[in-house]
N, C-alpha and C positions, 0 to 999 in steps of 0.2 A: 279369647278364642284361640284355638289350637288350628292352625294351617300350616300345610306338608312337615307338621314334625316340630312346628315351634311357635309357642306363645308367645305373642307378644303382647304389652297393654299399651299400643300407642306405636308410634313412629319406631325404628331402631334406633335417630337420631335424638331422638327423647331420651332414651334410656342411658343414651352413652352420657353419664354427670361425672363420673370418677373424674376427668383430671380437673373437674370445677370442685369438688370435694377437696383433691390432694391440694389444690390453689391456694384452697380457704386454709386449710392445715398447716402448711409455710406460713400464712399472714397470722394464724394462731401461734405458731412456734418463735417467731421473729416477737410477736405482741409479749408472749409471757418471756421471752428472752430479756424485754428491753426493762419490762415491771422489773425482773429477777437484780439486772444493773443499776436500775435506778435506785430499788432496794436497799441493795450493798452501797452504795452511795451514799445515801440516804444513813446510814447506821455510819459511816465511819464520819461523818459531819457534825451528827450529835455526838458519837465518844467523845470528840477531841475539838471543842471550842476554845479558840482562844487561846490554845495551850493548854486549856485546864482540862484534867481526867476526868467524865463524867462518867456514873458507871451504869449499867443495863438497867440496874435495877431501881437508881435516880429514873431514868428516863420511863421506862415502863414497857416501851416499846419493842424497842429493839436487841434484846435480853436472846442472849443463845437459844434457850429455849422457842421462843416466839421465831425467830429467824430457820428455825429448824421447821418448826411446824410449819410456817408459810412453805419452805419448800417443797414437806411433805405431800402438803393442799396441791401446788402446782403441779406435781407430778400424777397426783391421782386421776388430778384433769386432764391429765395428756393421755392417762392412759385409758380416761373415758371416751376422749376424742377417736382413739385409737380403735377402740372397741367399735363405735357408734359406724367408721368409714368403713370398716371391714367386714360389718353386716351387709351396707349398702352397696360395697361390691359384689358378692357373693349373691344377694339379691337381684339386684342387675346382671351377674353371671346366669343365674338361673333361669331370668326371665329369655336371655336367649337361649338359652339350651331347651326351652321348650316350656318350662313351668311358667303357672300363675305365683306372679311373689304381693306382697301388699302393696295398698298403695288406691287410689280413687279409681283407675280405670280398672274395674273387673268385668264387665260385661262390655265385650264390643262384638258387631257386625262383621260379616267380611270385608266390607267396603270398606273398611276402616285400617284394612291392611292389604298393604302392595306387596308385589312379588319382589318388589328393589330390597323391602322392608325382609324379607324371608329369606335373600339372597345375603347378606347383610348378616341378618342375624347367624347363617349357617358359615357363613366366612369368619364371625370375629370368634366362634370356638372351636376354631380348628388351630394346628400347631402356629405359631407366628399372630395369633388373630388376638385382638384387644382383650377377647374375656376368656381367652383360652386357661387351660392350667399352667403356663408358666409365666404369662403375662401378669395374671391375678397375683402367682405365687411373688413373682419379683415385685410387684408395688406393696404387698404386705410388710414381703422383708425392710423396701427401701425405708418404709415408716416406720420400725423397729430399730433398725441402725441408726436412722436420724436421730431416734428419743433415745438412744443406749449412749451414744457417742464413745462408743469402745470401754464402756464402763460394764466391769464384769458383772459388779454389784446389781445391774439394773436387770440382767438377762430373766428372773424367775419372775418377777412382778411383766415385763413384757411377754412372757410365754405365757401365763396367767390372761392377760389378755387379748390376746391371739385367742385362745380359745375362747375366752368370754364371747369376741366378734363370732364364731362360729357357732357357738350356741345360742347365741340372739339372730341367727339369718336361720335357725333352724326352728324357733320359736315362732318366728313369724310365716315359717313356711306352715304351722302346722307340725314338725317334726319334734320326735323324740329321741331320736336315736342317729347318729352320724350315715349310719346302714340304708333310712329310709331318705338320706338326700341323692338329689340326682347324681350319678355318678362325675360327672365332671366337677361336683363339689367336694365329694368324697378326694378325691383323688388330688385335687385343688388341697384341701385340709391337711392328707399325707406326704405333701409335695415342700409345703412350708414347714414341717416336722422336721423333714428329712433338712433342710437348709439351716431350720433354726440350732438343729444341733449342732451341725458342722460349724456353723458359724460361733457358736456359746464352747466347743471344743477347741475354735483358733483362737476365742481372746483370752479363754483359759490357759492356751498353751501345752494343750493336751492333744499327741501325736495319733494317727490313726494307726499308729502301729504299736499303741500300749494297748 
């Protein structure tokens, strides 16, 4: 239900899960951090038993190849993960700025919404406010830097999904076209552009004045 100018499905205080998202994210990053350790561990304890050289392809295992691909797997995951929190905030962005986004509650009463609920939701997108455009736009980046770790290499597969997060919070709105989101997501979308490159041109090492 739409009242004075903003849907919400449920409480304000329901809606706000992002930093229980970002939570689980860290306990994700730290989990495939420790597998990644244990891994390389793990491979240099069978090369080298005993002193004696065993080789990748004795072992079966833990062969360049294979070692490779596992990383690859892990990364793809991160950047599923990536994808998946970035719909969910953008959604939750939405739902305060007034849209219906998915999700079980689509039909409620008014009774089922307070003015605290309306007051709330108009405070957290405005400038400084939790789902504003620069609030959203910084927690995007922080999860970008974190998976890049100033690795230049990784900057195209994370702008890759960055977008993917924003064409799945447009899927689920119903949307085909970046045009037809509410503007505060639109503007949310070109705000993280404008960041990601500046940010993909400093660890490039690339001056704003070439």
């Amino acid at each position: 239900m739409e009242v004075g100018g903003v849907f919400f499905g449920g409480s304000a205080a329901k809606a706000m899960k992002t930093n229980e998202a970002l939570a689980n994210y860290k306990k994700y990053e730290e989990s495939a951090e420790a597998e990644e350790s244990a891994s390389s561990t793990a491979a240099k304890t069978d090369t080298y038993t005993k002193g004696k050289e065993v080789s990748g392809e004795e072992t079966g295992i833990y062969t360049r190849e294979n070692i490779q691909k596992t990383v690859e797997q892990m990364e793809e995951q991160r950047a599923a993960a990536m994808q998946s929190m970035i719909r969910d905030m953008l959604g939750q962005q939405a739902k305060a700025a007034g849209l219906k986004f998915f999700g079980p509650d689509k039909s409620l009463s008014l009774s089922d919404i307070t003015q605290a609920d309306i007051d709330e939701a108009k405070a957290s997108i405005k400038d400084g406010g939790y789902w504003s455009v620069d609030s959203v736009a910084g927690r995007i980046m922080d999860m970008a830097k974190l998976l890049a770790g100033n690795d230049p290499s990784k900057l195209a597969t994370l702008k890759d999904s960055i977008i993917k997060g924003f064409q799945g919070a447009m899927g689920a709105l119903g949307k085909k076209d970046m045009s037809e989101m509410p503007d505060i997501t639109s503007k949310t979308y070109d705000e993280v552009m404008k960041r990601f490159d500046e940010w993909s041109d400093e660890l490039n090492g690339i001056s704003k004045d070439e």
